[in-house]
C-alpha positions in Angstrom: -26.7 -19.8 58.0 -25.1 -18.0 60.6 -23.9 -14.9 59.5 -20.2 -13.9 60.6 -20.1 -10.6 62.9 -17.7 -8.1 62.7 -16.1 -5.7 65.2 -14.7 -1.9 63.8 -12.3 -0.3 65.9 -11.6 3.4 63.9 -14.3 5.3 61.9 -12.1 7.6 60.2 -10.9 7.7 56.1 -10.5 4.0 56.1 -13.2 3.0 58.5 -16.2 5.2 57.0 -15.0 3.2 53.5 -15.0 -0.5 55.3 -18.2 0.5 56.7 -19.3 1.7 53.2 -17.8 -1.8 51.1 -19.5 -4.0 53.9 -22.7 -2.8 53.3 -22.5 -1.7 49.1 -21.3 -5.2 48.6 -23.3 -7.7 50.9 -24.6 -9.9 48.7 -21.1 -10.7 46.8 -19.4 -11.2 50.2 -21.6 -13.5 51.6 -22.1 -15.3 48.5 -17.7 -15.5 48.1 -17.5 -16.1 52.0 -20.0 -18.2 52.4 -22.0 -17.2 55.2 -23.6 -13.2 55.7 -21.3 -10.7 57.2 -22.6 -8.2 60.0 -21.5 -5.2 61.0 -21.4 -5.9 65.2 -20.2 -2.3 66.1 -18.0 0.2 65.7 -15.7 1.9 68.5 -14.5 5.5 68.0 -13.6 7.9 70.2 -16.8 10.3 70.2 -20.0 8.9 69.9 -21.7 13.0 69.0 -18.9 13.4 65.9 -21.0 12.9 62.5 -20.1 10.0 60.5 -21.8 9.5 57.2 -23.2 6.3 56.2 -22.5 5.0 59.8 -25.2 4.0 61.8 -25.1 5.4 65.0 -26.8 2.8 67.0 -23.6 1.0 66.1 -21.2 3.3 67.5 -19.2 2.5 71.5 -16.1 4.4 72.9 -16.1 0.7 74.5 -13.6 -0.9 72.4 -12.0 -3.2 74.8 -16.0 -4.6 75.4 -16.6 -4.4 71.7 -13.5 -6.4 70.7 -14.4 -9.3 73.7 -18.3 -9.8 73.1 -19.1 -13.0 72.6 -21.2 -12.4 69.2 -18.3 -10.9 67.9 -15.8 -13.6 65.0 -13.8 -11.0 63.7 -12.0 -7.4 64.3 -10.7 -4.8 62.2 -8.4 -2.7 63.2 -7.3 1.0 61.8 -7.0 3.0 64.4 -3.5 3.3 64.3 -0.5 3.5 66.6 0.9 1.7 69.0 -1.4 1.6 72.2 -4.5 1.0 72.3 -4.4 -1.0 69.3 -2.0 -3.2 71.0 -3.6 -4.2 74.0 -7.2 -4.2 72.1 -6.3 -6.6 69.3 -4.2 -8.9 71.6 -7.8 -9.1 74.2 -9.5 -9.8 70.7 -7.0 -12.8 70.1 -7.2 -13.7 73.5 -10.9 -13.9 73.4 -10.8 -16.0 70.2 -11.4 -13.5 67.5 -9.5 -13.5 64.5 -7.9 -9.9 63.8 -7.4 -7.6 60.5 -5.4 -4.8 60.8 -3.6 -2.1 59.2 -1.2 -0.6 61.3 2.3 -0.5 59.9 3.9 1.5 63.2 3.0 -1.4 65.7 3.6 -4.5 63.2 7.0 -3.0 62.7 7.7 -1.9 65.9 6.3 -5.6 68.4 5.2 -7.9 65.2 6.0 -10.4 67.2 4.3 -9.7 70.2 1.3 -10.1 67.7 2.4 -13.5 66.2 3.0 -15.3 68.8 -0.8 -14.1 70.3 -2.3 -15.8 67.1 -0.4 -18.8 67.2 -0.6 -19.2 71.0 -5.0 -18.6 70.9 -5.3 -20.2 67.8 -6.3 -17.3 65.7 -5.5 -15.2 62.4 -3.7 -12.0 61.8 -4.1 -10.6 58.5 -2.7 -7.2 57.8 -2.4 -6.8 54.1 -3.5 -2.9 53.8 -0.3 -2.1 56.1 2.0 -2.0 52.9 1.1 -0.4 49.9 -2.6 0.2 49.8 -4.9 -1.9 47.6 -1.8 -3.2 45.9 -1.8 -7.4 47.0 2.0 -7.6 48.1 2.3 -9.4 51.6 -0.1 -12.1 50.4 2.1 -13.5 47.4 5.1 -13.1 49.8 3.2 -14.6 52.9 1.4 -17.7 50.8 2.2 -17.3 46.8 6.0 -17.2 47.1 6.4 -19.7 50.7 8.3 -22.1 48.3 10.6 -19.9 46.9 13.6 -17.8 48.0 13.4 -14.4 47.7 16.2 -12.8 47.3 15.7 -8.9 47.2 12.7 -6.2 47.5 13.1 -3.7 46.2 10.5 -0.6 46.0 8.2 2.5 46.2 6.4 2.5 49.2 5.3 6.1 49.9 2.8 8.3 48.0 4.0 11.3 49.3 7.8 11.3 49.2 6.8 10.2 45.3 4.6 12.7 44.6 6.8 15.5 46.1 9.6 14.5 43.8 7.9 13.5 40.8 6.9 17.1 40.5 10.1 18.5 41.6 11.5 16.5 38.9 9.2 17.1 36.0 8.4 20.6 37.0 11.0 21.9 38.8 9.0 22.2 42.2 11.3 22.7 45.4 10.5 20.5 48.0 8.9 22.9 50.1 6.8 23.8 47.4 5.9 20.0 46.2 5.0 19.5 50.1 2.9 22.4 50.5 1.1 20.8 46.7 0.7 17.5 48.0 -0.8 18.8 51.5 -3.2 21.1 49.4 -4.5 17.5 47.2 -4.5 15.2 50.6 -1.3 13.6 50.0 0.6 14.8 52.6 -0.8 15.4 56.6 -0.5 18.5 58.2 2.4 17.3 60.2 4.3 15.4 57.2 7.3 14.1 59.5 6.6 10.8 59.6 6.4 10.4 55.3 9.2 12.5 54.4 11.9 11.7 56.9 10.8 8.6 56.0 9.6 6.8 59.3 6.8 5.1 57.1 8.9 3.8 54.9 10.6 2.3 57.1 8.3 1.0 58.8 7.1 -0.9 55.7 10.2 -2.2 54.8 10.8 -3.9 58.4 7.4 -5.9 57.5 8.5 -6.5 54.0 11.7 -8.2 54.9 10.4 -10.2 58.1 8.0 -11.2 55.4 10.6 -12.1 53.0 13.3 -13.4 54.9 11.7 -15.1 57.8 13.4 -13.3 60.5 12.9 -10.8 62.8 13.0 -7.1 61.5 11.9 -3.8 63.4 11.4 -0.4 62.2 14.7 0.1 65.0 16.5 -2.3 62.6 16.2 0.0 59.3 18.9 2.0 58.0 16.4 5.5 57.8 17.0 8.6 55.4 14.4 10.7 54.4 14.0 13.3 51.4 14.4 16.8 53.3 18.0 17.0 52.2 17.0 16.3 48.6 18.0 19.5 46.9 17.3 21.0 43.3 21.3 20.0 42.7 20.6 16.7 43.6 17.9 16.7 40.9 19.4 18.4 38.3 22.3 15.9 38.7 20.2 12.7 38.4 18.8 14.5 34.9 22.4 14.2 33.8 22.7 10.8 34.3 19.7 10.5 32.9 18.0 9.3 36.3 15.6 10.4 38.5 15.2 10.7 42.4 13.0 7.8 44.3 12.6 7.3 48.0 13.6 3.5 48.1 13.0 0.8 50.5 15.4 -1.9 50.0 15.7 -5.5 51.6 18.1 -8.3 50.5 19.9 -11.4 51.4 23.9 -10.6 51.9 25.8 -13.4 50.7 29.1 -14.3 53.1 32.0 -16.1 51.2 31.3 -18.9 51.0 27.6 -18.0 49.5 25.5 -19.0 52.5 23.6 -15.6 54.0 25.5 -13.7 56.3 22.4 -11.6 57.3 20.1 -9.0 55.5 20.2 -5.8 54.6 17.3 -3.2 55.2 17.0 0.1 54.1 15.4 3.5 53.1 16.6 6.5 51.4 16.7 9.0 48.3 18.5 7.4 45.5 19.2 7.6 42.2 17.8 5.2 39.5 18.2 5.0 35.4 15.0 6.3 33.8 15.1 3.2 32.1 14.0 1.2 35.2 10.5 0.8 35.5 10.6 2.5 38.8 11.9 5.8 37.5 8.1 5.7 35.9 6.2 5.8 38.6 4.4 9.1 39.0 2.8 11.1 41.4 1.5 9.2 44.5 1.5 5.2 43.4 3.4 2.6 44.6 5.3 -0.1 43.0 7.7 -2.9 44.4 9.6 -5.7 42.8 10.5 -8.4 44.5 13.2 -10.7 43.1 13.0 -14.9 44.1 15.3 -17.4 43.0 12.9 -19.6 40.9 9.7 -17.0 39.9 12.1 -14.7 38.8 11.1 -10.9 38.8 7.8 -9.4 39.8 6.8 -6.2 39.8 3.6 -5.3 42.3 1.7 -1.3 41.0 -0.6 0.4 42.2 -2.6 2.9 44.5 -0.4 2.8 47.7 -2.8 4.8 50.3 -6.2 6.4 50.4 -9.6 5.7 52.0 -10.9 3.2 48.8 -7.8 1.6 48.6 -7.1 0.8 51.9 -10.3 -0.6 52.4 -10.3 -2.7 49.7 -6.9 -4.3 51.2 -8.5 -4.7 54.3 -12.1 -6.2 52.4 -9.4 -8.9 50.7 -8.4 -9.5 54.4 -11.9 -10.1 55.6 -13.1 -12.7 53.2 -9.9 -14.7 53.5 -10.9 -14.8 57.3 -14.5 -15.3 57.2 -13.3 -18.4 54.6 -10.6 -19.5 57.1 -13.3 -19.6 59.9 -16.3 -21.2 57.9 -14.0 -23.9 57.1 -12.8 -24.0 60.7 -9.1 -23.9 59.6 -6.6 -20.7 60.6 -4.4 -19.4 58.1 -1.2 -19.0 58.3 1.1 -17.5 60.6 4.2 -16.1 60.4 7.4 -17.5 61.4 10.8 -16.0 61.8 12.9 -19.2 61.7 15.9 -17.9 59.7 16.7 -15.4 62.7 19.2 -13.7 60.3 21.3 -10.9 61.8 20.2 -7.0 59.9 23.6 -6.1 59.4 24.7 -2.2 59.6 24.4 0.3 56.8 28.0 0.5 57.2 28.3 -2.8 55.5 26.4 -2.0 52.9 27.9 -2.2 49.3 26.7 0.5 47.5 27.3 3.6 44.7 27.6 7.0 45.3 26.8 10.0 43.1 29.3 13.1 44.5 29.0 16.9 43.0 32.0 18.8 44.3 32.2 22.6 43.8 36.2 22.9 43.2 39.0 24.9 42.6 39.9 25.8 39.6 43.6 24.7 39.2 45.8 21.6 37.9 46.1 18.9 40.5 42.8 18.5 42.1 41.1 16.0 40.1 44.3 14.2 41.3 44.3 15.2 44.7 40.4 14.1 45.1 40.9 11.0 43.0 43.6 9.9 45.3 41.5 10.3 48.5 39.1 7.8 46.7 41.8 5.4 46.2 42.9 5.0 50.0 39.5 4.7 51.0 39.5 1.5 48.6 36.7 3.7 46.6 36.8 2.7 42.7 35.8 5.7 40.3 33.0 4.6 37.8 33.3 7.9 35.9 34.0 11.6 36.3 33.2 14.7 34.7 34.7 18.0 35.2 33.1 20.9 34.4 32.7 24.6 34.5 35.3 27.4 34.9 36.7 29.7 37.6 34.0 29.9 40.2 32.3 27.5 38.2 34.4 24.6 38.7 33.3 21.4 39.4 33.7 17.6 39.6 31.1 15.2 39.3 32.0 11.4 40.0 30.3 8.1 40.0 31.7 5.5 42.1 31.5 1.7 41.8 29.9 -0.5 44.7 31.9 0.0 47.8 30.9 -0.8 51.5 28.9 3.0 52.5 31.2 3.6 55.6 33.8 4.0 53.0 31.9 6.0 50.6 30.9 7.9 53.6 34.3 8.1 54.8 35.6 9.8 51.6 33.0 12.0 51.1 33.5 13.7 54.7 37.5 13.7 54.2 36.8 15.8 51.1 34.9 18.4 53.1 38.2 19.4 54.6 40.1 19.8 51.7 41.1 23.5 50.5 40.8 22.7 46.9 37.0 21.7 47.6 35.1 24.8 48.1 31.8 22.7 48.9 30.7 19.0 48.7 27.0 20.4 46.4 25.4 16.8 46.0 26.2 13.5 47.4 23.0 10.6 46.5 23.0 7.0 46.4 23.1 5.2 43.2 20.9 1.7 42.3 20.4 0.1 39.7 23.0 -1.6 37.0 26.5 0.1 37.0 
């Protein structure tokens, strides 16, 4: 029969491995797809750079004429970033290609531009590597989980930011020193910026909720904290509560009154969570998300969330679904944003605060910062005072209150003379 032909555009960590599955496992694809597979070409920027296992003879810095031949079904994408990838894999749609891809930044950032390409020529867009790795998330959200209503996701998204406080948790690491580890083991990129202020994340969770939610979500839309600020106190005090320190990305339905959805919520910072949550267990760099639906219940999705292998392997899962689609001359499907829900500001958002104050030591100021709580409308979980003289401090746990007026507190109490210094302030999740 005739074989399906397949365009590369990238030949770096993830492409040398697609390259490298294509050809190890030939025989199975065909055999699962139906019809052979063929490598078609593969566009990179320099032809001279050595690329092992890579033919050569495949190799074009002519992606745009690559990604338009006419012998050419489908395209894979992992080049990254915004432009070119744009413009190349909206020609490949326009041509008639169906398109894979991997990139988290643009899917986040003109997603739409995207969707409505593949629904206007008629083609697919798969892009199940750009969350999580090899672990299959968007797919039981896009297809598995279509009759349901999810109602909240809820997860670990980034490698790094986990690794580099997993080991300043369990070893006592500083962040500078964690970062500096995870660079040394491949973790972390030279320039980590975009991991630990937490720009990926975010990015990830913007495609999670459109995903969940049906409705529009950018990476603008997502409330974005990242873990430089996390500090040894901010650790220490999570031990006490007998939590740990996760970089969260966090989507859900806000109910109004009257219980219909008054938008979503969409999120990404350092928080606190019970070590008897199964997140608290993820180590090192893995990935795990829940998502919660109204009928399935609770599912938890774990795994390798980046690398080379993984990816690929994401992206292999893409292909054959595809290469199926196509052979049975049927597109999958595509996504739809029919909700149109507003993203409602962070401000809005009802959650709990974990607050260390370094204090004076003297009758009255539990009071006095108790009371500043109280006209914020800022309910006190539980509080703890601690220490002597120069060692003075308060720690407090707040119920769920709208942030703005947990923020609101928290930089009122800065001014006060009785508070020396405001050491810790971290979001709390989980059950109060």
């Amino acid at each position: 029969m005739k074989p399906l032909r397949v365009a590369l555009l990238g030949c770096g960590v993830v492409g040398t491995q697609v390259v490298r599955l294509l050809e190890e496992q030939a025989d199975d694809l065909a055999a699962r797809v139906g019809v052979p597979l063929e490598l078609a070409g593969v566009a990179v920027r320099r032809r001279d750079r050595a690329r092992e296992g890579v033919d050569p003879a495949l190799l074009t810095t002519d992606a745009e004429n690559l990604v338009t031949r006419d012998d050419v079904d489908i395209v894979i994408e992992v080049i990254g970033g915004i432009e070119p990838a744009r413009s190349l894999m909206l020609a490949a749609m326009k041509s008639g290609k169906s398109v894979i891809t991997a990139n988290k930044a643009l899917l986040a950032e003109d997603g739409a531009t995207l969707f409505a390409a593949a629904r206007e020529y008629g083609a697919d867009l798969y892009y199940e590597a750009s969350v999580a790795g090899a672990i299959p998330l968007l797919r039981p959200l896009r297809e598995s989980l279509v009759g349901d209503r999810v109602q909240r996701v809820l997860g670990i998204v980034n490698g790094t930011t986990n690794y580099i406080l997993d080991q300043m948790d369990t070893h006592g690491a500083g962040f500078q020193e964690a970062l500096e580890e995870a660079q040394e083991l491949g973790y972390a990129e030279a320039d980590p910026t975009a991991d630990v202020e937490g720009f990926d994340a975010a990015a990830k969770a913007a495609i999670l909720a459109q995903l969940a939610f049906h409705t529009p979500v950018t990476a603008a839309d997502v409330h974005r904290e990242g873990i430089t600020e996390v500090s040894a106190a901010d650790v220490a005090g999570a031990k006490e509560m007998d939590s740990v320190v996760k970089l969260l990305a966090i989507c859900e339905r806000v109910p109004g009154p009257d219980g219909a959805d008054r938008g979503v919520s969409v999120r990404v910072y350092p928080a606190m969570i019970p070590r008897s949550h199964p997140l608290a267990s993820v180590r090192e760099a893995y990935n795990a998300v829940f998502v919660e639906a109204q009928s399935a219940g609770s599912l938890m999705f774990y795994g390798a969330g980046a690398g080379g292998a993984p990816t690929a392997s994401a992206i292999l899962g893409d292909l054959v679904a595809v290469a199926r689609n196509l052979v049975g001359g049927s597109p999958g499907p595509v996504e739809v944003t029919y909700a149109s829900l507003p993203v409602l500001p962070m401000g809005e958002t009802v959650t709990r605060y974990y607050v260390q104050l370094d204090v004076d030591d003297r009758s009255g100021v539990l009071a006095t910062v108790a009371t500043e709580f109280a006209k914020h409308g800022v309910s006190i979980q539980a509080v703890r005072q601690e220490g002597l003289g120069d060692d003075a401090q308060l720690v407090i746990v707040t119920h769920r209150a709208p942030d703005a007026a947990l923020s609101a507190t928290v930089e009122k109490l800065r001014e006060f003379d009785s508070v020396r210094e405001v050491a810790s302030v971290m979001r709390v999740e989980g059950d109060e």
